[in-house]
MARVEX-822335 format. One record per residue: residue in three letters; x, y, z of N, C-alpha, C in turn. Coordinates in steps of 0.02 Angstrom, whole numbers, padded with zeros to 5 digits, always signed. Example, Ala and Ser with C-alpha at 12.3 -4.5 7.8 and 13.67 -1.06 7.14 Angstrom:
2
Ala+00660-00284+00390+00615-00225+00390+00660-00165+00390Ser+00642-00112+00354+00684-00053+00357+00645+00002+00394
END
This chain:
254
Unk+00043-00060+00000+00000+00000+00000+00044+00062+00000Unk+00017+00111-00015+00041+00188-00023+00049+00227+00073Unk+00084+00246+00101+00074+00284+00148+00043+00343+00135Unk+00010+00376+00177-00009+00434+00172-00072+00440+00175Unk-00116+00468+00103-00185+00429+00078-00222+00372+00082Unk-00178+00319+00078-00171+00239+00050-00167+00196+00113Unk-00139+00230+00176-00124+00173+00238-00130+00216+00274Unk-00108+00186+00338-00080+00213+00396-00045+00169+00451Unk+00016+00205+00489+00058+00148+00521+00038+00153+00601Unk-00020+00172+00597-00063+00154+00658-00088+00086+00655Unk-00120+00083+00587-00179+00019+00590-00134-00045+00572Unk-00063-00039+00529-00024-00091+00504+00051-00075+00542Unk+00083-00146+00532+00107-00154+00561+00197-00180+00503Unk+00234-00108+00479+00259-00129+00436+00311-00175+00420Unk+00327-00214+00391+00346-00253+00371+00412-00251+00314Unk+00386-00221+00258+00436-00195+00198+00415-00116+00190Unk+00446-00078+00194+00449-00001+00188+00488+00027+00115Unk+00466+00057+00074+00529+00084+00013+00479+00145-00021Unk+00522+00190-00019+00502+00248-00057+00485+00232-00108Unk+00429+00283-00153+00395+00269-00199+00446+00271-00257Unk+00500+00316-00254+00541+00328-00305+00571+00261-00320Unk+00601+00236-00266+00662+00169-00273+00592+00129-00327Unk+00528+00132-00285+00499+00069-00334+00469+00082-00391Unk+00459+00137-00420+00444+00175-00472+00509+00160-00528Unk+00556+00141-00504+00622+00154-00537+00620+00080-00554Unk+00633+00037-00514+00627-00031-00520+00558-00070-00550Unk+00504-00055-00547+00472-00075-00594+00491-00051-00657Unk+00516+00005-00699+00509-00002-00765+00583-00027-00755Unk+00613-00036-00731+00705-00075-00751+00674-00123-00771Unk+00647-00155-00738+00617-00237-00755+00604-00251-00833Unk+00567-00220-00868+00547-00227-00937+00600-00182-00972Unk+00645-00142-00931+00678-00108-00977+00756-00141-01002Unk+00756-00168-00935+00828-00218-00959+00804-00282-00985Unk+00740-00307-00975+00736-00386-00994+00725-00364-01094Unk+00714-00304-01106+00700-00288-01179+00772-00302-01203Unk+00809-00241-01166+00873-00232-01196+00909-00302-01214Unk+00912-00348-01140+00940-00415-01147+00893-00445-01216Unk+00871-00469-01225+00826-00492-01255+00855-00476-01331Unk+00853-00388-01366+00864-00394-01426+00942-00420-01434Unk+00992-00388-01371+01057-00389-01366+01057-00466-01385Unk+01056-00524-01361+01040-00583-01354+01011-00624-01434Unk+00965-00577-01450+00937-00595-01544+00979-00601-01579Unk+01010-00504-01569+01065-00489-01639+01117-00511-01640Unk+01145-00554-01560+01214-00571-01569+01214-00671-01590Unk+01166-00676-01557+01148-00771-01565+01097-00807-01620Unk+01054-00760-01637+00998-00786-01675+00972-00723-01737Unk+01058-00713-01748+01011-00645-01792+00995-00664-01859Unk+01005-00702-01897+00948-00736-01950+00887-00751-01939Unk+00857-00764-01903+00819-00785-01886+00757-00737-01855Unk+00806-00711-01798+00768-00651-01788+00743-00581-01826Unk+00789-00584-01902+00776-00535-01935+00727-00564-01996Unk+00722-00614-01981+00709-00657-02052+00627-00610-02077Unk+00604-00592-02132+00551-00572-02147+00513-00609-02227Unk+00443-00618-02217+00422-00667-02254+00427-00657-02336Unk+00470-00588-02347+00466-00587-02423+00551-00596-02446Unk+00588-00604-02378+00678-00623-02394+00692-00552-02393Unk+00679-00487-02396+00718-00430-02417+00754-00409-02346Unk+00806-00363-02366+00859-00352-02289+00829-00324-02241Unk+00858-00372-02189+00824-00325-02136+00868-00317-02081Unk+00901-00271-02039+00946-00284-01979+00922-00254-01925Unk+00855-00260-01915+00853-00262-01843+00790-00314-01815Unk+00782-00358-01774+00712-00391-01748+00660-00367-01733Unk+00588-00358-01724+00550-00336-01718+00544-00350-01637Unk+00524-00333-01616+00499-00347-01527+00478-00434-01506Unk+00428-00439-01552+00390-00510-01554+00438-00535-01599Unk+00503-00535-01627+00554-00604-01644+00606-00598-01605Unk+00620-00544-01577+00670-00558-01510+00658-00594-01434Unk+00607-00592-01426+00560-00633-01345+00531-00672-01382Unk+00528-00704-01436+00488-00775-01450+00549-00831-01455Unk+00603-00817-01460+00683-00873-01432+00684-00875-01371Unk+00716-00962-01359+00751-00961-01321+00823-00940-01297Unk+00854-00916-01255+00821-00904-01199+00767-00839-01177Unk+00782-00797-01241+00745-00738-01232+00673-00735-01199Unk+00637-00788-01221+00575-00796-01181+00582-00782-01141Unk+00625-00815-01102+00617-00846-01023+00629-00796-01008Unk+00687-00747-01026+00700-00672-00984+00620-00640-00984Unk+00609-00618-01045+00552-00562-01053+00486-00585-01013Unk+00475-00652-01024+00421-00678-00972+00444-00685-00890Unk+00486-00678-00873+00517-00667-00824+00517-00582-00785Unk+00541-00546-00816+00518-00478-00821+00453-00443-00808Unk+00430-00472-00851+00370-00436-00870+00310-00468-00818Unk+00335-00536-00781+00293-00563-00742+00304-00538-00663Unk+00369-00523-00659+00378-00477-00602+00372-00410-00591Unk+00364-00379-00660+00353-00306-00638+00276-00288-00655Unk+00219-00350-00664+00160-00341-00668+00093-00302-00611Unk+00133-00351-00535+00098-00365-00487+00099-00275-00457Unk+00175-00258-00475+00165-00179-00433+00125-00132-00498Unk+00118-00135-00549+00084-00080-00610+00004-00089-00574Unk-00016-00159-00568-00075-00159-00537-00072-00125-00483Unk-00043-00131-00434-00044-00066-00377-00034-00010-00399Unk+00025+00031-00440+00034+00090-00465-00054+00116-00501Unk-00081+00054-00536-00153+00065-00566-00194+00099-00508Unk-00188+00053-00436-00244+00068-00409-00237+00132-00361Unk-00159+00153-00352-00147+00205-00314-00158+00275-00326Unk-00154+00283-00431-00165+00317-00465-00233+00337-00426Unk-00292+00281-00458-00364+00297-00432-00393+00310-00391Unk-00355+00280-00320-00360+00343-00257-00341+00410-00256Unk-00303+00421-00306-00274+00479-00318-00301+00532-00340Unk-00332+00513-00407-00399+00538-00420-00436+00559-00387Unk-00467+00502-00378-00545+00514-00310-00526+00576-00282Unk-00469+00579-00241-00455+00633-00191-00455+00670-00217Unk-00422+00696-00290-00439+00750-00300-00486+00783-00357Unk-00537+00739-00372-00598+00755-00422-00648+00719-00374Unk-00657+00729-00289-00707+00718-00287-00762+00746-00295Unk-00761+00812-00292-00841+00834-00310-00827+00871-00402Unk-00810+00824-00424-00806+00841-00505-00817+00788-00522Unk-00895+00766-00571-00896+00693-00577-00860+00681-00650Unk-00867+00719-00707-00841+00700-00787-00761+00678-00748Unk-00725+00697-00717-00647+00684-00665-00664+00624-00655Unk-00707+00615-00612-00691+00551-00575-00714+00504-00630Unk-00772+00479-00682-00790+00452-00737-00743+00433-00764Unk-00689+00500-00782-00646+00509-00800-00588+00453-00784Unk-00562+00464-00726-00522+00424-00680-00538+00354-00676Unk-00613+00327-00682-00622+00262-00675-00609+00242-00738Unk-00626+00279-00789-00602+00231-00864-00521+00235-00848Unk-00490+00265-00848-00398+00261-00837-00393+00221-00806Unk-00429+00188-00761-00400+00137-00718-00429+00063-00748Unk-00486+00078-00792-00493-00010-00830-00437+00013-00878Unk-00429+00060-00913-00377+00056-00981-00293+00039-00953Unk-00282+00049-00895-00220+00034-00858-00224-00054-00852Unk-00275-00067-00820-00268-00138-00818-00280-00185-00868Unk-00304-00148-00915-00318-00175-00988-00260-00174-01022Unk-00201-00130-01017-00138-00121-01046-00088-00177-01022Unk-00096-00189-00956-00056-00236-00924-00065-00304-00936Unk-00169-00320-00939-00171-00384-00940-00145-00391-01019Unk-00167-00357-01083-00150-00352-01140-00086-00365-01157Unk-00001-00336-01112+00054-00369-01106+00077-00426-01081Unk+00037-00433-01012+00044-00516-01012+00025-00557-01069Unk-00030-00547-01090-00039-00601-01144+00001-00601-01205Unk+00012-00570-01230+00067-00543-01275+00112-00573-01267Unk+00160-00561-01180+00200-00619-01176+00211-00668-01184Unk+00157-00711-01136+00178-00776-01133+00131-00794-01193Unk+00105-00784-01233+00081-00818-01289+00131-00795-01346Unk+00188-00831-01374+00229-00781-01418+00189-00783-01497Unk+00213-00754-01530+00193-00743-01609+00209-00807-01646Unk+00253-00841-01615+00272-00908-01631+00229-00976-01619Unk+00192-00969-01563+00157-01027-01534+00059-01012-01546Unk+00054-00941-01520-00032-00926-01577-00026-00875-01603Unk-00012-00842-01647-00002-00783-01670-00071-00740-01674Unk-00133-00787-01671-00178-00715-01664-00196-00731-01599Unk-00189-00748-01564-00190-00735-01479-00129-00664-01429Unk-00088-00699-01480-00015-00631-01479-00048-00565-01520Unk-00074-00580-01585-00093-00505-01603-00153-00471-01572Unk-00197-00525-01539-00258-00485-01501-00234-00448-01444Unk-00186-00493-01416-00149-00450-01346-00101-00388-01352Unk-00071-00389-01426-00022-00329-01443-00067-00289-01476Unk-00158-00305-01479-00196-00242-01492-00220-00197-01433Unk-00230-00256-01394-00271-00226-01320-00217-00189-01295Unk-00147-00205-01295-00095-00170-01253-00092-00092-01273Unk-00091-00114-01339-00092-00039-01385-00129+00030-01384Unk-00188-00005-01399-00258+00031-01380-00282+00052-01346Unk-00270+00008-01273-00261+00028-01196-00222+00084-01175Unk-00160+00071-01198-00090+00111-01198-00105+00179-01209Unk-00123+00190-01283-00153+00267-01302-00195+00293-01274Unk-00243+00243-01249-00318+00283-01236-00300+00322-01153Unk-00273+00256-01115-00242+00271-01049-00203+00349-01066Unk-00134+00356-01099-00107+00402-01084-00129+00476-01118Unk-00189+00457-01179-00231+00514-01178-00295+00563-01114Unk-00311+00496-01085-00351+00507-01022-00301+00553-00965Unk-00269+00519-00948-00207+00550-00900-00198+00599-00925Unk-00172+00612-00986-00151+00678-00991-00216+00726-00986Unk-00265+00733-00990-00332+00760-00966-00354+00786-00932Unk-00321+00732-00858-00330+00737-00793-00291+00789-00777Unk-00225+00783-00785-00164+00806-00760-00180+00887-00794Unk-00217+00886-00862-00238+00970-00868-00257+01009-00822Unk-00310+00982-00823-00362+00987-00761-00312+00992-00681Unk-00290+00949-00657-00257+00962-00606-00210+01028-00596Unk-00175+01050-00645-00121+01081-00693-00164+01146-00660Unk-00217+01172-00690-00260+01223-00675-00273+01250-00598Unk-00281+01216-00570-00306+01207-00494-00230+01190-00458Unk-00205+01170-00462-00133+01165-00420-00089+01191-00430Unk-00019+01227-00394+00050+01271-00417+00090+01196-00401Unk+00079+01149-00363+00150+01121-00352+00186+01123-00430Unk+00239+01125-00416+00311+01111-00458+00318+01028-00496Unk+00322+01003-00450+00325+00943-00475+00273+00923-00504Unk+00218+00914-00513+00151+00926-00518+00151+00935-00598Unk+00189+00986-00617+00169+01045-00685+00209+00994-00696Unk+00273+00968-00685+00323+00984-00749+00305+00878-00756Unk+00275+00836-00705+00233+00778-00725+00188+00790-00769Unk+00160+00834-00763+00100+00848-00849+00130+00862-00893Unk+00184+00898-00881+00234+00924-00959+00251+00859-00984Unk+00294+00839-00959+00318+00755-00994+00261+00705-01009Unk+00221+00698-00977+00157+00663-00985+00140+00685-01060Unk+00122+00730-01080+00092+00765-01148+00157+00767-01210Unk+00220+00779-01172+00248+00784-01237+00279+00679-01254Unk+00256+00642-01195+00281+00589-01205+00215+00547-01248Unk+00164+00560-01216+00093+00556-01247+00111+00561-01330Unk+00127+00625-01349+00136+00627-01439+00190+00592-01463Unk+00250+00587-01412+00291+00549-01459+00268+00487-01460Unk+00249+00458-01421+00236+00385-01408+00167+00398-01483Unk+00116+00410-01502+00088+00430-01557+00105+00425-01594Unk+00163+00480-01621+00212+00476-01689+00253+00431-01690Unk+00274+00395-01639+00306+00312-01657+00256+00277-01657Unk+00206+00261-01624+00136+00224-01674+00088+00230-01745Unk+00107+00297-01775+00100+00299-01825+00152+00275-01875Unk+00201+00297-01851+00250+00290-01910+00265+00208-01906Unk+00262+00169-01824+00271+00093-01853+00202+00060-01903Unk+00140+00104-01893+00117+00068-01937+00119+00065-01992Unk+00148+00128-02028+00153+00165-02103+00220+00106-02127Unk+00261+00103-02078+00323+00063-02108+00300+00000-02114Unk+00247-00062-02057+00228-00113-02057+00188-00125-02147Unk+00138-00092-02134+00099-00068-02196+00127-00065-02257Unk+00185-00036-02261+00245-00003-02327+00275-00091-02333Unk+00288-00120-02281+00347-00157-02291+00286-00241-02318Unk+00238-00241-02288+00196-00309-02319+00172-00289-02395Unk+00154-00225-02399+00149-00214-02468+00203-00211-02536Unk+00234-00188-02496+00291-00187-02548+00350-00222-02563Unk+00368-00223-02496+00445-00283-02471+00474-00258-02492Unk+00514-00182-02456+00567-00144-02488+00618-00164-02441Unk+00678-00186-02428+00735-00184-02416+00744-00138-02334Unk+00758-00158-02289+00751-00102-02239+00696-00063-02211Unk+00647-00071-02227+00578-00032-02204+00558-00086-02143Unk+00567-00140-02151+00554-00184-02087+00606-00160-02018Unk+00680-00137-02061+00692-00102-01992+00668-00059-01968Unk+00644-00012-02032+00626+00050-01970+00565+00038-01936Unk+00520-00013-01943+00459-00035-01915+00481-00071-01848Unk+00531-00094-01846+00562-00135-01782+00592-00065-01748Unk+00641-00011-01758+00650+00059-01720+00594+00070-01698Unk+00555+00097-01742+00493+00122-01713+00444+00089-01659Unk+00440+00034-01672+00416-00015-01608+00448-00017-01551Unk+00496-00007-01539+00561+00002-01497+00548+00069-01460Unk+00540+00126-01510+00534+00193-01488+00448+00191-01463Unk+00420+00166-01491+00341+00141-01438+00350+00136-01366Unk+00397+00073-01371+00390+00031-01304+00443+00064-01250Unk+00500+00125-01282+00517+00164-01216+00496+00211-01224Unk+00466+00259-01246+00412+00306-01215+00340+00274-01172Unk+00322+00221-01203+00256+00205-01148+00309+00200-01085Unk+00387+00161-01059+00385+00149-00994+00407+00226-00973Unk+00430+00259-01016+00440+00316-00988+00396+00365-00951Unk+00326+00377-01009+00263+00370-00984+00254+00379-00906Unk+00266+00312-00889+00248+00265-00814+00291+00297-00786Unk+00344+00312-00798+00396+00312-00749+00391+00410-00732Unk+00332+00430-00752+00315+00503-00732+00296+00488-00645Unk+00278+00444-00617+00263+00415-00577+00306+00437-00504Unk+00352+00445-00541+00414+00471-00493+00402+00532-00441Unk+00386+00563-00496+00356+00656-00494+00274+00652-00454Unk+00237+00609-00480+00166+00600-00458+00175+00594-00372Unk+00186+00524-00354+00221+00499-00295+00288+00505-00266Unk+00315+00563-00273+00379+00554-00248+00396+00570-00177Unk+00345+00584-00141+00351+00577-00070+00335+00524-00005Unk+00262+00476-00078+00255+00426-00038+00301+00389-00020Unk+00281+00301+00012+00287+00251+00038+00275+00191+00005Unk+00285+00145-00017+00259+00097-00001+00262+00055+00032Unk+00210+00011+00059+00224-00002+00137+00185-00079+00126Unk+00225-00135+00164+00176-00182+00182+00180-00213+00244Unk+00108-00190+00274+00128-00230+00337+00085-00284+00365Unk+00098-00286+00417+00050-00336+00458-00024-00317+00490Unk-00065-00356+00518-00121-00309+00561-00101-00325+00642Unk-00112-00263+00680-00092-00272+00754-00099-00337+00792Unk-00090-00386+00845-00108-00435+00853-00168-00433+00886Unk-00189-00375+00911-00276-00377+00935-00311-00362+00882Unk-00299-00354+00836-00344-00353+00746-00355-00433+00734Unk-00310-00484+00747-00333-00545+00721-00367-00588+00748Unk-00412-00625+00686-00452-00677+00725-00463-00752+00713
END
């Protein structure tokens, strides 16, 4: 749980204590190094393979879904991505207390706030599946989940950025403003690398030009670190909390 809002170390009894920053930081390492390992790992062991594209023309870089569908790469990225799941669902739900508190007597806010919080968990469950189902083993079970992630992804960090207007208006903190600044300008880039991977995906099945599959694999790349970057505004949001887990007093149990 969150200190502050979220708990109190009256009623619990703590157990594990860590600033919001340390774990804000460490959840996106998790997907951010199991990526890096992962392509590092493609291009140096399996890079035929991983570049391989269905019309033969050059390609030198892997797409996301042919670097984590090898072994061992799986095992990292499903590894990753399975440990840094359990806290995004908390980051999801801490967000939405977050909210509440401060759009409670604004309902389009709080409406507001409750769709961000299914499109958050819709983004997450949408990456699990993605994962562990690779492009290799069902490929439209992998592309339904690399739609939901997607779709989720945008809609989420269009909502947020919304909120954070809105908040932006009504609040001076510092930290505050300059979390909506990055939020919005990370919001469009993350956009213009989803447009442009699809224009290149699109370019490259139609045509099979030589290299356009790479830049569709960059661009997917440049997707997937602006969304954690995204998250990792989180810092600025929470950077005074807690997170805290504890016990209940021993006259609480029964």
């Amino acid at each position: 749980m969150l200190q502050g809002p979220y708990g109190s170390l009256d009623r619990d009894r703590p157990l594990i204590r860590l600033q919001f920053t340390g774990f804000a930081v460490g959840t996106v390492l998790l997907p951010l190094t199991g990526l890096i390992g992962c392509l590092f790992i493609a291009l140096m062991y399996h890079y035929e393979d991983a570049t391989y594209t269905h019309c033969h023309v050059s390609n030198y870089l892997p797409s996301i879904s042919a670097a984590i569908s090898r072994v061992p790469e799986r095992y990292i990225w499903r590894c990753c991505i399975g440990l840094h799941s359990a806290p995004r669902y908390l980051v999801s739900a801490a967000y939405f207390s977050f909210y509440r508190g401060r759009f409670a007597k604004r309902l389009p806010e709080l409406l507001l706030s409750g769709l961000a919080l299914l499109c958050s968990l819709a983004e997450n469950t949408g990456l699990l599946l993605l994962t562990y189902v690779s492009s290799t083993e069902t490929y439209s079970v992998h592309k339904n989940g690399f739609i939901v992630f997607i779709a989720s992804s945008l809609l989420h960090m269009l909502i947020t950025c919304r909120l954070w207007q809105v908040i932006r208006r009504h609040y001076v903190n510092p930290e505050e403003i300059t979390s909506y600044r990055w939020k919005l300008r990370l919001f469009l880039f993350n956009v213009s690398c989803c447009a442009a991977a699809a224009y290149f995906f699109r370019r490259h099945n139609k045509f099979c030009e030589s290299g356009v599959y790479t830049l569709f694999a960059l661009s997917e790349y440049l997707v997937v670190f602006s969304n954690m970057a995204f998250h990792m505004t989180a810092f600025w949001d929470f950077g005074s909390k807690e997170v805290l887990v504890g016990t209940p007093p021993e006259d609480k149990r029964y």
